[in-house]
SERO-4910 file (N, C-alpha, C, O; in steps of 0.05 Angstrom, whole numbers):
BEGIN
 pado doro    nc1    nc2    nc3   cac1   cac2   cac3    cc1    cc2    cc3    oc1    oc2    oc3
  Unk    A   -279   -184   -141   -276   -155   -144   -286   -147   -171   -279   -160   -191
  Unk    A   -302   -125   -175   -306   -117   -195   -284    -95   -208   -273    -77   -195
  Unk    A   -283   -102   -233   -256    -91   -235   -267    -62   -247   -289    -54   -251
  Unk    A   -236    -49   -252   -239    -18   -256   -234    -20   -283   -249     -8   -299
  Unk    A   -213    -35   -293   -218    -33   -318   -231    -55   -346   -232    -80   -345
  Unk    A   -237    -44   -359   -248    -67   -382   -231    -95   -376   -208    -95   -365
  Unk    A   -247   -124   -385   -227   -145   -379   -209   -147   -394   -186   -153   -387
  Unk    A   -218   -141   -424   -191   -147   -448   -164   -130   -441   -141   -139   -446
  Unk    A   -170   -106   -431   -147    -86   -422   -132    -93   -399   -108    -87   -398
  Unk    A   -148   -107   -377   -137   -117   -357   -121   -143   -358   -101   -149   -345
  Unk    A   -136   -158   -382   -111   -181   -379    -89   -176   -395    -68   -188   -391
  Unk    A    -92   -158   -416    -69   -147   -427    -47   -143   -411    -26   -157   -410
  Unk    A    -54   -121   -395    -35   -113   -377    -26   -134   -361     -2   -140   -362
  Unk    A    -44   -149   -341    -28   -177   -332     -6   -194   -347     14   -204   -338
  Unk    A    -19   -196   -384     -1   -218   -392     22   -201   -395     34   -213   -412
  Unk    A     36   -181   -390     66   -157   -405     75   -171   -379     98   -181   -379
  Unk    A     60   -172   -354     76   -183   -327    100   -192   -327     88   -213   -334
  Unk    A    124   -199   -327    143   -215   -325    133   -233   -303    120   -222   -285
  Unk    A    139   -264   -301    147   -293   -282    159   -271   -259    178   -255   -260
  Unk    A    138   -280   -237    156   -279   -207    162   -306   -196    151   -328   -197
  Unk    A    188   -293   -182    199   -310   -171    180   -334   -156    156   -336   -163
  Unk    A    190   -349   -140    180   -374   -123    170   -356    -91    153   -357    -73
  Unk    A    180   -349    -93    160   -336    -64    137   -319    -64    118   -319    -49
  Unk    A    145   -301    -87    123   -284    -96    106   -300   -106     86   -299    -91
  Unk    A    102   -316   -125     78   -330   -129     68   -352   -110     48   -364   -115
  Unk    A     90   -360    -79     64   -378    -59     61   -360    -49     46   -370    -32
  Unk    A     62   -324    -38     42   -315    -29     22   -304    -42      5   -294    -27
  Unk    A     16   -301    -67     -6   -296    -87    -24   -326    -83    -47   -326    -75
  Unk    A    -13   -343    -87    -31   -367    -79    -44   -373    -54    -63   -387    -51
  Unk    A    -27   -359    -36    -37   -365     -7    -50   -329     -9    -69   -326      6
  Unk    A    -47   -321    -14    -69   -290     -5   -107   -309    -27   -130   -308    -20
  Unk    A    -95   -322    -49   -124   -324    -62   -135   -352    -42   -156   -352    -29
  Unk    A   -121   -368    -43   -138   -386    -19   -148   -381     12   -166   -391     24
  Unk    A   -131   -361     19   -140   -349     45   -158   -321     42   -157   -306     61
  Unk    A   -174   -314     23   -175   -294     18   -163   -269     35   -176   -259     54
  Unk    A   -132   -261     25   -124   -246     41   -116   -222     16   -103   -227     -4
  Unk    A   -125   -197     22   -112   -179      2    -86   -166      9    -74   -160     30
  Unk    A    -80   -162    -27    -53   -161    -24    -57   -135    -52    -77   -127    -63
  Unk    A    -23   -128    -56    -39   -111    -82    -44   -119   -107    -60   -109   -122
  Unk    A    -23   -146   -114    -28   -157   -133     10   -141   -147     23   -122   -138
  Unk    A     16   -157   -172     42   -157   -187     41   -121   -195     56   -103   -188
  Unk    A     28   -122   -206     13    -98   -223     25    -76   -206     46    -65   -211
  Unk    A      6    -69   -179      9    -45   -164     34    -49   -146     40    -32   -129
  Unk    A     50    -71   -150     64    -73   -133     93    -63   -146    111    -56   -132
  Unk    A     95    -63   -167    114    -52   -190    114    -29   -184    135    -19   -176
  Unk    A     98    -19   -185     88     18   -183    106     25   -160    127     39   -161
  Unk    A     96     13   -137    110     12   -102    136     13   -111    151     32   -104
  Unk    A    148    -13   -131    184    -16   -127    182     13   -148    197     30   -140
  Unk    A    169     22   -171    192     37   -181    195     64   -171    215     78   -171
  Unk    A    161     72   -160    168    103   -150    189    102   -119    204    119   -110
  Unk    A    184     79   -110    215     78    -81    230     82    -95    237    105    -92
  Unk    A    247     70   -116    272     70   -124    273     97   -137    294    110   -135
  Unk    A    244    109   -153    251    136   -162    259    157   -151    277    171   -160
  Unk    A    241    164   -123    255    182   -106    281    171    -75    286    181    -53
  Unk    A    291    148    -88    308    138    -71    295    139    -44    295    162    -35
  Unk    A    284    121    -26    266    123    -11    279     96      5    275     73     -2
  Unk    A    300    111     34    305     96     52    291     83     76    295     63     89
  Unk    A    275    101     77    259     96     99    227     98     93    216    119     84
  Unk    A    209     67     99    190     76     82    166     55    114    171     36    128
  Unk    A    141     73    112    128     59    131     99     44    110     87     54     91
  Unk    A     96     18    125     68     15    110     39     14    135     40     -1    155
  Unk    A     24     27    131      4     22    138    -21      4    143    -43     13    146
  Unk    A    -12    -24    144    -32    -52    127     -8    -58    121      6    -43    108
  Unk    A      1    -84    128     19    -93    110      6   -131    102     20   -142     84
  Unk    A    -14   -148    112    -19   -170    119     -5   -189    117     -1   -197    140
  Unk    A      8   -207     98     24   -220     93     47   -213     78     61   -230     67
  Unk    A     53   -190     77     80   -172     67     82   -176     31    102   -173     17
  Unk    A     64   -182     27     71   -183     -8     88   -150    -14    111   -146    -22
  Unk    A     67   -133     -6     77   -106    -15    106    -93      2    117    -74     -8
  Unk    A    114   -103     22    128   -107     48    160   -121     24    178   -107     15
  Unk    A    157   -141     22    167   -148      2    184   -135    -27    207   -131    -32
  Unk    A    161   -132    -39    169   -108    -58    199    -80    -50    221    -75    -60
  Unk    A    186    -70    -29    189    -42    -19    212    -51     -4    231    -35     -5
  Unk    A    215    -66      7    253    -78     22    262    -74      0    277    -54     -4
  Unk    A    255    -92    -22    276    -94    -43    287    -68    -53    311    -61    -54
  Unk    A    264    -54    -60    269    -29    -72    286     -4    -52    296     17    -59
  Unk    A    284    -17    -30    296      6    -12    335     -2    -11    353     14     -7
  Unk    A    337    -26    -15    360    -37     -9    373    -44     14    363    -43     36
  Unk    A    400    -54      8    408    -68     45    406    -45     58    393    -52     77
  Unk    A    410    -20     60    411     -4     78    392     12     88    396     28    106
  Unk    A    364      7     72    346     18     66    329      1    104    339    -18    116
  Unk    A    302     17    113    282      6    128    252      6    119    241     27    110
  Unk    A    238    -17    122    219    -14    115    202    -19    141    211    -33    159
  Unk    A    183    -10    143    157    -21    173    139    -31    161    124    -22    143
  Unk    A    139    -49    174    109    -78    165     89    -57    196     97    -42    214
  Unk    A     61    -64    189     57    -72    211     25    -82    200     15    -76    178
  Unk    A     13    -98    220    -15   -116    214    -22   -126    255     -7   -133    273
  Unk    A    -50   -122    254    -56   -128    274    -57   -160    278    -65   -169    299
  Unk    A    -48   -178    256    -63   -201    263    -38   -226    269    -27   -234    248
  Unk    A    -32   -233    286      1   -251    297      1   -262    271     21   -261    256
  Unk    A    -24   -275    264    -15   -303    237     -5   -290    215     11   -305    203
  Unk    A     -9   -260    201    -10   -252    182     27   -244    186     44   -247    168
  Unk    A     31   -236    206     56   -233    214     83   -253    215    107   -248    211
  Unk    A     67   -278    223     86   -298    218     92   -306    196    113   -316    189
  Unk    A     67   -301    179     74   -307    152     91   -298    138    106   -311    125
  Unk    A     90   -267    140    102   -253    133    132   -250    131    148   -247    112
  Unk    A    136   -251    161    162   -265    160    170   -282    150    189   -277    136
  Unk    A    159   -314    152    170   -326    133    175   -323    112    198   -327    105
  Unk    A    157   -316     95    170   -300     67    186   -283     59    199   -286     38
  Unk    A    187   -262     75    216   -242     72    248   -253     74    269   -249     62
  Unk    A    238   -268     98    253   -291    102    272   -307     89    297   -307     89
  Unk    A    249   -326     73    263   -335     45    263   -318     21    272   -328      0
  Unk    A    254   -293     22    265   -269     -1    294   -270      3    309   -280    -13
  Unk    A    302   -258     32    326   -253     37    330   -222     42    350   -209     39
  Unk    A    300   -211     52    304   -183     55    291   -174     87    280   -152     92
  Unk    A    296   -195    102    283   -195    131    293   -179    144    279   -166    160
  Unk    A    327   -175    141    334   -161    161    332   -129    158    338   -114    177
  Unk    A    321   -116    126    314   -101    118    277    -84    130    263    -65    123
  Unk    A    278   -101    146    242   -106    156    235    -93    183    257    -91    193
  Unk    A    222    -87    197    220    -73    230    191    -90    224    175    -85    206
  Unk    A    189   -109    241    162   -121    240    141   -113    270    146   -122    292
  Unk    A    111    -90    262    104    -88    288     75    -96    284     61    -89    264
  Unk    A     67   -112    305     38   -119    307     29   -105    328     39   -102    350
  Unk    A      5    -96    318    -25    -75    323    -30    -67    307    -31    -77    285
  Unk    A    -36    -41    312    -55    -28    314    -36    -11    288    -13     -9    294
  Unk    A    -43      0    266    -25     11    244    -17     42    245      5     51    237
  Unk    A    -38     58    257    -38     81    257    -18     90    291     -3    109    294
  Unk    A    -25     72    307    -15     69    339     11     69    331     27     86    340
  Unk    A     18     52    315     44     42    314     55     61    291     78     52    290
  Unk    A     55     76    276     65    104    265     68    122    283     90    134    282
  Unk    A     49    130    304     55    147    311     73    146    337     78    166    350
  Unk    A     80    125    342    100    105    365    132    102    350    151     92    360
  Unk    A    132    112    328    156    101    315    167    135    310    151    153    303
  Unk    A    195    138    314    207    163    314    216    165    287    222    146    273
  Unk    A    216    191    279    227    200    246    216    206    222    192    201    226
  Unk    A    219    213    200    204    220    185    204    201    158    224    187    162
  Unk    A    196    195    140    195    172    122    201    185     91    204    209     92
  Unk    A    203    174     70    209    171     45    182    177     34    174    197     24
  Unk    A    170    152     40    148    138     34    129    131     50    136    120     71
  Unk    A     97    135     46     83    115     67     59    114     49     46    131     37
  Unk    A     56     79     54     38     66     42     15     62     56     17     54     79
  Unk    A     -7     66     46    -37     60     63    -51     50     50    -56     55     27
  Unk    A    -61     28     69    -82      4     57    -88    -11     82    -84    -36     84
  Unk    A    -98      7    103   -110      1    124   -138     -8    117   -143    -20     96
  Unk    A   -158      0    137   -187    -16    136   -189     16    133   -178     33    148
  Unk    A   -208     21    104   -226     42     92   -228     62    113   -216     84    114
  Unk    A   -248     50    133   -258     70    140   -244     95    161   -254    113    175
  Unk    A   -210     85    154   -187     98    163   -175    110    148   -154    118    159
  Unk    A   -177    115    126   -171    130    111   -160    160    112   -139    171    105
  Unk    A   -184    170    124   -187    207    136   -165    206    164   -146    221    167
  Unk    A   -169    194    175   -157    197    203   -118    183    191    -98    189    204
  Unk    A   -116    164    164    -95    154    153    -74    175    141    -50    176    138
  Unk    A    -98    194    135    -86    225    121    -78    243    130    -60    257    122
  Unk    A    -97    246    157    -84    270    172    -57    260    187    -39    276    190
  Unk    A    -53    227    198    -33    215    218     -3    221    193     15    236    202
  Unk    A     -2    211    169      8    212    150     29    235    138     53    234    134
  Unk    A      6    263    134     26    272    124     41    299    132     49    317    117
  Unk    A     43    295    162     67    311    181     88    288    182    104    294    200
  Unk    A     95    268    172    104    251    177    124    246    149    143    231    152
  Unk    A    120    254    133    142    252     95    150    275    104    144    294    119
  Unk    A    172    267     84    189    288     85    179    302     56    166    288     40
  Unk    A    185    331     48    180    349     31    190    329     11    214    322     12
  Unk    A    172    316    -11    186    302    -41    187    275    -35    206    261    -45
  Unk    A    164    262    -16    169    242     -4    135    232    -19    121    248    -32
  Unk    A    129    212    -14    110    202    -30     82    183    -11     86    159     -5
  Unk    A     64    193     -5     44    174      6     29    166    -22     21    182    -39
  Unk    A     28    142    -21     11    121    -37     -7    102    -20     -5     90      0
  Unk    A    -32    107    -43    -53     95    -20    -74     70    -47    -78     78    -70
  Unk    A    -81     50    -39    -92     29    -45   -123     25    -43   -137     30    -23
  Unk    A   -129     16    -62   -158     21    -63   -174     42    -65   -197     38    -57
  Unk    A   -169     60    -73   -182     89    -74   -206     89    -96   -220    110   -100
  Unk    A   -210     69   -108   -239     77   -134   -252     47   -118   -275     40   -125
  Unk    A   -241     32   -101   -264     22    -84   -284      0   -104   -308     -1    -98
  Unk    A   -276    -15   -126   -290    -23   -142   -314    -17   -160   -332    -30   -171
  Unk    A   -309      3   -158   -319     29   -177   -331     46   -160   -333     69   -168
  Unk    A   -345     38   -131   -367     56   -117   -365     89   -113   -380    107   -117
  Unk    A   -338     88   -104   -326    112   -107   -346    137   -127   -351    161   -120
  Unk    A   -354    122   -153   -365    145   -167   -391    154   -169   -399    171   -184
  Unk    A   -405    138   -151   -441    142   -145   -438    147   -117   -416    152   -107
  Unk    A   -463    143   -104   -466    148    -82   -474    143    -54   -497    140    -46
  Unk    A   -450    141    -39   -449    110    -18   -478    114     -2   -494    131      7
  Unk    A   -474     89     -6   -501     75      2   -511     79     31   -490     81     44
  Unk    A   -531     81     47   -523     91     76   -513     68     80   -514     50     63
  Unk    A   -501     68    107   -492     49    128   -476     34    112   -475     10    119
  Unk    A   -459     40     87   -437     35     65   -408     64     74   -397     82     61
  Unk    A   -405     55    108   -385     78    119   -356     70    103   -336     82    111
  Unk    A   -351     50     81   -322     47     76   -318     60     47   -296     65     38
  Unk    A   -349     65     32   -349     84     13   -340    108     15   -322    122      6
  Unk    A   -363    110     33   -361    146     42   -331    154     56   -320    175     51
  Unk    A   -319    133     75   -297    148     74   -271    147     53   -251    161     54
  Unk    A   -276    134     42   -258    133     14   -260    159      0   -242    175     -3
  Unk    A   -294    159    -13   -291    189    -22   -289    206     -8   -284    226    -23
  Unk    A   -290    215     20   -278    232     34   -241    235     43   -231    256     50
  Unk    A   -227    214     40   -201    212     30   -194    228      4   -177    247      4
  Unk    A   -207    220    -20   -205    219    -44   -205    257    -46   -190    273    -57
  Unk    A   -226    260    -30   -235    295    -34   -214    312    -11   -208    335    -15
  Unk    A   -209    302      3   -182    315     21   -161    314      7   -150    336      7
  Unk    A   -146    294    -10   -123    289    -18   -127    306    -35   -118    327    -24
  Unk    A   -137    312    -58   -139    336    -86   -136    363    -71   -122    383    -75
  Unk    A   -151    357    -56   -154    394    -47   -136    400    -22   -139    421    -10
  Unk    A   -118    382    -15    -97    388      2    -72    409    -10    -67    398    -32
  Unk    A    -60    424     -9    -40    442     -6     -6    433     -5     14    444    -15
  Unk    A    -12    410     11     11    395     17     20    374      0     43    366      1
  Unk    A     -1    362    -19      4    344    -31     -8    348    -56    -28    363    -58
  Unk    A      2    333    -80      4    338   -105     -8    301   -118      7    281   -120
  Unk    A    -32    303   -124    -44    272   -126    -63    271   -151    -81    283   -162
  Unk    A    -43    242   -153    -64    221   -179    -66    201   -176    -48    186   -166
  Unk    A    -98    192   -188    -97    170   -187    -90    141   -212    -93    146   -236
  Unk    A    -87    127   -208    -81    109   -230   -103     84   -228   -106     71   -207
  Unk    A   -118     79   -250   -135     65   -247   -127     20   -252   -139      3   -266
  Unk    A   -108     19   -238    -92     -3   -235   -110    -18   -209   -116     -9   -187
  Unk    A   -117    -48   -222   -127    -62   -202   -162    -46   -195   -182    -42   -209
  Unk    A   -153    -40   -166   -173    -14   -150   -172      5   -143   -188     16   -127
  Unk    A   -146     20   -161   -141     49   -152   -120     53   -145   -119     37   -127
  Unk    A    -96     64   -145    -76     66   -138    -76    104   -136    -75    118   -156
  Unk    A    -76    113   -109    -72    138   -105    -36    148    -99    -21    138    -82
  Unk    A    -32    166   -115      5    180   -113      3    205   -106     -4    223   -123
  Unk    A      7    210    -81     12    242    -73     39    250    -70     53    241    -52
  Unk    A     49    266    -85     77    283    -86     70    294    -56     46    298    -52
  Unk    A     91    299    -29     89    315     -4    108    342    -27    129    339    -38
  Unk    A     93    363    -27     92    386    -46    112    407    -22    135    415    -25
  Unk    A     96    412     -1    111    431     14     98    421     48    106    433     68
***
C-alpha cells in the first residue's frame, strides 16, 4: 500500500501504539500472511474510542473479514452492547469466530454470512454506529443503504476513503473502485444529514456525525 502519510510520521505514530494482546497480534499476522485486510491498530482505536464516545450499543459492520475491527467494537460496546459481523466468505467467518472467541466477546457478536448490504437491510432496527469497508465500488449504494438506518448523533465511519492516495487525481478509466470512492467522498460532504471528516490514518478514515 502506498501510504498517505510521510514514512517517518507514520512510524512515529505506530511506535506510541501500546503491545496488543495475544489474539490481536495472530490476527495481524494471519491478515499479513493471508493477505487479508483489516484496519490495522491505528484505525481501530479510532473505532473503540468514538463507540465508547457516543455510547454506541448497537453497532453494524459492513465488511467485517476476519473480525479484527469486529473485535475492537464488541469491546467497546460492552456485555450488553451488539455488534454485526458480516463477510461473504464461510472461512473468513470461521475465523473470526475463533478469535472473538478466545477474546471472550463472542457472545457480544450476531455473526451473518453474505452478502453485507442484503444483510443490513434484513436485520430490524436502527444502529449507533455503522462501519463500511465493503468492496469500493459499493460505497454509493453503502451510503444511501446506511444512513436511514443511524440514529440522529449516531456515527457512520467508513475505511479507505483516500484509496492510497488516488482519490486526488483522476481515476483512471476502467479504475471503477476510484471513481466510486470519490463519488462517496463527494456525497458524504455535501449530504445534509451528515456532518464529515476525514482523517488521514493508514488509508483514510472517513467520520460522519448523522446531523439530522
Amino acid at each position: 500500500m502506498r501510504q498517505i502519510l510521510c514514512e517517518p510520521i507514520d512510524n512515529y505514530l505506530n511506535s506510541l501504539l501500546p503491545p496488543r494482546e495475544a489474539v490481536l497480534r495472530d490476527m495481524e499476522r494471519y491478515a499479513a500472511a493471508h493477505d487479508v485486510p483489516i484496519v490495522g491498530p491505528a484505525c481501530a482505536r479510532v473505532l473503540f474510542q468514538l463507540a465508547r464516545a457516543i455510547r454506541a450499543q448497537r453497532v453494524f459492520e459492513l465488511g467485517s473479514a476476519i473480525g479484527y475491527s469486529t473485535l475492537w467494537l464488541a469491546r467497546a460496546v460492552g456485555p450488553r452492547g451488539r455488534v454485526f459481523y458480516t463477510d461473504s466468505d464461510p472461512e473468513n467467518l470461521r475465523c473470526a469466530q475463533s478469535y472473538l472467541r478466545r477474546a471472550g466477546v463472542l457472545s457480544r457478536v450476531k455473526l451473518l454470512c453474505g452478502d453485507a448490504l442484503e444483510a443490513l437491510a434484513s436485520t430490524a432496527g436502527s444502529f449507533d454506529l455503522i462501519f463500511n469497508d465493503i468492496h469500493k465500488t459499493q460505497y454509493p449504494t453503502a451510503l444511501r443503504a446506511a444512513a436511514p438506518r443511524l440514529r440522529r448523533g449516531g456515527l457512520l465511519i467508513t475505511d479507505n476513503v483516500l484509496w492510497y492516495g488516488r482519490v486526488a487525481g483522476t481515476a483512471e478509466p476502467g479504475d471503477a473502485e476510484t471513481a466510486s470512492i470519490q463519488k462517496f467522498n463527494r456525497q458524504l460532504f455535501r449530504s445534509k444529514d451528515f456532518f464529515t471528516v476525514i482523517t488521514p490514518l493508514r488509508d483514510g478514515l472517513a467520520v460522519s456525525l448523522k446531523v439530522q
